[in-house]
Structures are given as structure tokens and as C-alpha cells.
C-alpha positions as CSV (number, residue, x, y, z in Angstrom):
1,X,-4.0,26.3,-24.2
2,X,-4.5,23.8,-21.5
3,X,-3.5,20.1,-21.2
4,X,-3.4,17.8,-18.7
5,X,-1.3,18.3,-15.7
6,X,1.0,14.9,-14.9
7,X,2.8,14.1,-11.7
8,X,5.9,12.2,-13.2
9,X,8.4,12.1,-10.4
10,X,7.1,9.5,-8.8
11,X,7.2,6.8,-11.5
12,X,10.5,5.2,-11.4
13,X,13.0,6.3,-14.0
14,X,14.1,4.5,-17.1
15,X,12.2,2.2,-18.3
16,X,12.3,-2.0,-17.6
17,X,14.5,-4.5,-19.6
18,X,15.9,-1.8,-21.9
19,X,19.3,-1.2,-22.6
20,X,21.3,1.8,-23.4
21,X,25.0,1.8,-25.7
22,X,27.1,4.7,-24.1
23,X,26.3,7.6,-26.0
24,X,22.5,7.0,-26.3
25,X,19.7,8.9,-24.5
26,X,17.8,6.9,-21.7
27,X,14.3,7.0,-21.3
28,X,13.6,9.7,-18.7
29,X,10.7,12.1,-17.6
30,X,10.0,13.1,-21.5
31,X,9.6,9.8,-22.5
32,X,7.4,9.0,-19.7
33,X,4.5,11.6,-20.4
34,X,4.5,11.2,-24.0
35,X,4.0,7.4,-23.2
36,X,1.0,8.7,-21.5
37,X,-0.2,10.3,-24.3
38,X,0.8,7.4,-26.7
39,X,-0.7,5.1,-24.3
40,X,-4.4,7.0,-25.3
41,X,-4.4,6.6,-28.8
42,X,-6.5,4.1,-30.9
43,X,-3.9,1.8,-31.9
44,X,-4.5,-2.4,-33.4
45,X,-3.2,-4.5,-35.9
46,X,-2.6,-2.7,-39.2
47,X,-2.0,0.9,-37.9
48,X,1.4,2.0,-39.1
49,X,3.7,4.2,-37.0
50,X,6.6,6.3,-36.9
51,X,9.2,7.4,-34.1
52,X,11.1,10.3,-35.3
53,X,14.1,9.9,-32.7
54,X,13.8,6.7,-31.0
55,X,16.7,6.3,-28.6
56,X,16.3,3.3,-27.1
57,X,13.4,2.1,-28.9
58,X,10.8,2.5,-25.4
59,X,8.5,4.3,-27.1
60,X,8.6,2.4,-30.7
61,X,8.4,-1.0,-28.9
62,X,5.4,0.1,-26.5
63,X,3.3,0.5,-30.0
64,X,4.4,-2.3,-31.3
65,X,3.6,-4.1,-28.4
66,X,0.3,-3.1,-29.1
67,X,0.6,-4.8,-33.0
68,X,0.8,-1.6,-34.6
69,X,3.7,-1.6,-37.7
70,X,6.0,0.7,-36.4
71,X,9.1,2.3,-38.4
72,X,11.9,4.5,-35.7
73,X,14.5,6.6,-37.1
74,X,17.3,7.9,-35.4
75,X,20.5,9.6,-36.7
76,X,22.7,8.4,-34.3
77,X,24.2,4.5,-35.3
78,X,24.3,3.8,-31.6
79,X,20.8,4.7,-31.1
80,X,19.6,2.5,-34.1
81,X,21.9,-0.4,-32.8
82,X,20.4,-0.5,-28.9
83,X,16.8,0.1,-30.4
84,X,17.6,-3.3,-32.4
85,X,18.8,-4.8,-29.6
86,X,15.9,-4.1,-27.4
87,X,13.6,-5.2,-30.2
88,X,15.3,-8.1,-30.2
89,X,15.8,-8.9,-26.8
90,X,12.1,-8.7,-26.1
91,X,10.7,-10.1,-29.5
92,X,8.9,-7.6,-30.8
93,X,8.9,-6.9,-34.3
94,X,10.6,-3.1,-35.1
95,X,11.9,-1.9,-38.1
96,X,14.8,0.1,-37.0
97,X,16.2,2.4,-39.5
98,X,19.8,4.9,-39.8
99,X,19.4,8.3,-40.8
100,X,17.5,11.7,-41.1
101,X,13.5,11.2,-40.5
102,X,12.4,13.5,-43.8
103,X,14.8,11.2,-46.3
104,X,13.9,7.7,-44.5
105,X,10.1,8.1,-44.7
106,X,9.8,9.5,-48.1
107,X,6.6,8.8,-49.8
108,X,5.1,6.8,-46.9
109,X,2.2,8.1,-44.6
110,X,1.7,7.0,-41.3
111,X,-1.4,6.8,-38.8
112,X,0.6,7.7,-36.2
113,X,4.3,10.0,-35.7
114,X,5.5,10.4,-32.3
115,X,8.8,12.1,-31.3
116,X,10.9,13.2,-28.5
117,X,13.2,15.2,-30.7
118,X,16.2,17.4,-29.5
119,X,14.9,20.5,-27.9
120,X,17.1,22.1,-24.9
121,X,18.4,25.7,-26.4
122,X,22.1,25.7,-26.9
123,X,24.7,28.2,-27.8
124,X,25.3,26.5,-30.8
125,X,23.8,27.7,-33.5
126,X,23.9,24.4,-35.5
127,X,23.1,21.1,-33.6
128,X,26.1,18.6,-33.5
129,X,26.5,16.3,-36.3
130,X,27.9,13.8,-33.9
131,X,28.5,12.6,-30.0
132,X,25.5,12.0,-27.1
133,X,24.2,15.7,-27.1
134,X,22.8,15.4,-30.8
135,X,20.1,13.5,-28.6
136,X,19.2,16.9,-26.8
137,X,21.2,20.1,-28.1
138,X,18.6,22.1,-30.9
139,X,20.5,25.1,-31.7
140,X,19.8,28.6,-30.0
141,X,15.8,28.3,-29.2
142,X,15.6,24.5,-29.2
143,X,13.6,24.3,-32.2
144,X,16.1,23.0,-35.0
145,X,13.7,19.8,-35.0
146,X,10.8,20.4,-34.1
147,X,10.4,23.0,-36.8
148,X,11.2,20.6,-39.4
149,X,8.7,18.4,-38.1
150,X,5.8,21.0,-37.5
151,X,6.7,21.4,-41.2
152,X,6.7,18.1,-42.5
153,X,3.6,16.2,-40.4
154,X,0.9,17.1,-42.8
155,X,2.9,15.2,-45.5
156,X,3.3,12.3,-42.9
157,X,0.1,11.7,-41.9
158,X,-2.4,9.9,-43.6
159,X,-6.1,11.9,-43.4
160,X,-7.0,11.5,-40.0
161,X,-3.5,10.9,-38.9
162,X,-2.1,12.0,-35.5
163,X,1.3,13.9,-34.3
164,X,2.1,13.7,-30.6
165,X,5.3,15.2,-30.0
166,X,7.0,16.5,-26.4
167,X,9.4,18.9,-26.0
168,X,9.9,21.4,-23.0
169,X,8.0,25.0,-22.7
170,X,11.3,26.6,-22.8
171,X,10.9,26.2,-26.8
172,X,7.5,28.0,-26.7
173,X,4.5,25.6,-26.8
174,X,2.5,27.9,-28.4
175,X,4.5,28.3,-31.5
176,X,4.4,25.3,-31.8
177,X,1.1,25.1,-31.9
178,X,0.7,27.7,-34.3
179,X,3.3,26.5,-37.0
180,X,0.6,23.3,-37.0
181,X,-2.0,25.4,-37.3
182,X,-0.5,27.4,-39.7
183,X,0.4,23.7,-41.7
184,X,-3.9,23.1,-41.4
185,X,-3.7,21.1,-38.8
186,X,-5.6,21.0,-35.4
187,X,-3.3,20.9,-32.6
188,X,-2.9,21.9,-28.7
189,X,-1.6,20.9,-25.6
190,X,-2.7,17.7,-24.5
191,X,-0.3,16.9,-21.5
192,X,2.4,18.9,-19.4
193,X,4.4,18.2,-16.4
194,X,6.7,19.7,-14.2
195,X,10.4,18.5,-13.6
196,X,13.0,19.5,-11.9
197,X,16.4,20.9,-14.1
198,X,18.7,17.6,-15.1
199,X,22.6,18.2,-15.3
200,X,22.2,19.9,-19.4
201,X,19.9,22.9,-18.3
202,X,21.9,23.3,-15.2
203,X,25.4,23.2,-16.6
204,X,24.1,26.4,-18.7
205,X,22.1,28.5,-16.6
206,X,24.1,31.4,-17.2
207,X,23.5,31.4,-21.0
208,X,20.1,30.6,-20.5
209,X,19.5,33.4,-18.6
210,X,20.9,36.1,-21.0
211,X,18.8,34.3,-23.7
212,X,15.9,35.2,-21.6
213,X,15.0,31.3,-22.0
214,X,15.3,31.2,-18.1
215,X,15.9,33.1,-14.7
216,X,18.5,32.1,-12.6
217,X,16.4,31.0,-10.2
218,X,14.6,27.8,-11.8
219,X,14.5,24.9,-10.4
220,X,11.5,23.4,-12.4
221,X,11.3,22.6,-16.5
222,X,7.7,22.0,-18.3
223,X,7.3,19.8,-19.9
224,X,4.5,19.8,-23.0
225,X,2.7,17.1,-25.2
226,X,1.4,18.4,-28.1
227,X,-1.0,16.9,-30.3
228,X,-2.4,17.4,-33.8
229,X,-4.1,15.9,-36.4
């Protein structure tokens, strides 16, 4: 398992002309490599697209840009209402919608699903139903989500289709990997960067540690792309 190696810190953070309601996640060093990856795919007029998770919309408007019909869910109202506004503000078409991915896509295939789901591991053993750190908390291994999509891509994906999702190695890349596999789907790592630890992963290095997620010494998170079809 191999991937492409990314130097992200020296692209400025955020991203330009988007806003953010308090509350909702801000593009950071995520977003930005799995924009790279995005960024490679075969995209035109008529592909049709889904953001599991789309924040502020960054990711969802950069395929529209590219004239692809593209659907972004997120369970969070403020999310859906700042991915609006951003649609709007920069008049791009985006159909924003409120709620949980699997019930707001039923029945519909897609060429394309990306998603920068929750993933940092949290004491928690259920994510939080409400409040900013449903955007990032993912219960004890940081794999509430991205299980659920590993599980539900091959019914999302029209023959041919394509899943790029990021999440950081702390969660295990490979088992990721393998539930996809496992689903009979080809996947790997097509991307990974390393970051240094934001305020989250820093404000629970202690529990981290006694998880055996991390040492107390890390400074650095990896970041993964992962990509199946």
C-alpha cells in the first residue's frame, strides 16, 4: 500500500471566497489532498456526484465547477445552510441537502462519491448527535463513518464508479482497504500527507495514548486518500 506522498503545508489554509457559520468545519489540510485527488478524476457535463459530509461545500462546488451534477449531504443544518450560501454566492449550481447520506441518496447511483467524513478517535463511544465536533468526533477507533460508507459504496456507485475518501492513518488505512475489498471493490492508497497535530488530537493525547492510537510523542498526523472503484 503505497500512494502518493503530498507536501500540504505550504498551500495556504482554508480555501478562497468561502464562508463558514460558527459551528461548521473549515476547509483545512484534509480537504486539501482530497481536492488533489478530486482534482484527477475524469469529470464533464453529465457526471453525477456525491459529497457525503460537505462542510462548507469546497469540495462539492470544485466538481461542480467542473459541470458535473453534484448532490452534498451533511447532517449538520449549519453545514447545509453555509454550503448554500457558498453555492450561491459564487453561482454555481449545488443541490444541498439535510440529513443522513444512506436515507438522502436512496435508490440513486453516482459516478462519483467523495467524503471527508468524521474520523479522529474519541472516548465516546457514540458520535454526537449535535454541536461542531459531529464534524470530526467517530467514536472510539474513528471509524463510526467510514465503516458505513465502506459498506454502502458498492450500492452507490454506478459500474465503473469511483470512491475517494480521506481520513487519517490513525483509523487504519488498511482496513479500510480491506472492508472495500471485502465489498468487491478495487481500492488502495492513492495519496497521503503528513500534518502536524491541530488543537482535537492534541487536547487528547493522553487517551490517545492508552488507546494505543498514538505515543506521546507525536507531533505529525497522516493523512490517507483512498480510492476504489
Amino acid at each position: 500500500m503505497s500512494g502518493t506522498a503530498l507536501n500540504l503545508s505550504a498551500q495556504p489554509g482554508g480555501r478562497p471566497g468561502l464562508i463558514a457559520l460558527p459551528g461548521v468545519y473549515r476547509p483545512q489540510a484534509d480537504t486539501r489532498l482530497l481536492a488533489h485527488a478530486l482534482a484527477q478524476e475524469d469529470l464533464g457535463p453529465g457526471s453525477e456526484v456525491l459529497e457525503i459530509g460537505t462542510g462548507t461545500g469546497a469540495l462539492a462546488l470544485d466538481a461542480a465547477r467542473r459541470r458535473a451534477q453534484v448532490t452534498a449531504v451533511d447532517v449538520s443544518w449549519p453545514a447545509v445552510v453555509t454550503a448554500r450560501l457558498n453555492a450561491l454566492r459564487q453561482r454555481v449550481p449545488l443541490r444541498v441537502l439535510h440529513g443522513d447520506f444512506a436515507a438522502r441518496s436512496a435508490g440513486r447511483r453516482f459516478d462519483l462519491v467523495v467524503s471527508n467524513p468524521p474520523y479522529v478517535p474519541a472516548p465516546d463511544v457514540l458520535p454526537p448527535s449535535r454541536g461542531p465536533e459531529r464534524a470530526w468526533n467517530a467514536g472510539p477507533d474513528g471509524r463510526a463513518v467510514i465503516d458505513r460508507i465502506c459498506a454502502l459504496a458498492p450500492a452507490l456507485l454506478r459500474p465503473g464508479g469511483v470512491l475517494l475518501l480521506v481520513h487519517s492513518q490513525m483509523c487504519g488505512a488498511q482496513e479500510t482497504v480491506d472492508r472495500l475489498t471485502g465489498a468487491g471493490m478495487a481500492a488502495d492508497v492513492t495519496a497521503r500527507a503528513a500534518v502536524p497535530w491541530g488543537p482535537v488530537l492534541r487536547s487528547r493525547r493522553s487517551w490517545l495514548a492508552r488507546a494505543g492510537l498514538a505515543t506521546e510523542a507525536e507531533e505529525r498526523e497522516e493523512l490517507v486518500v483512498i480510492r476504489a472503484r
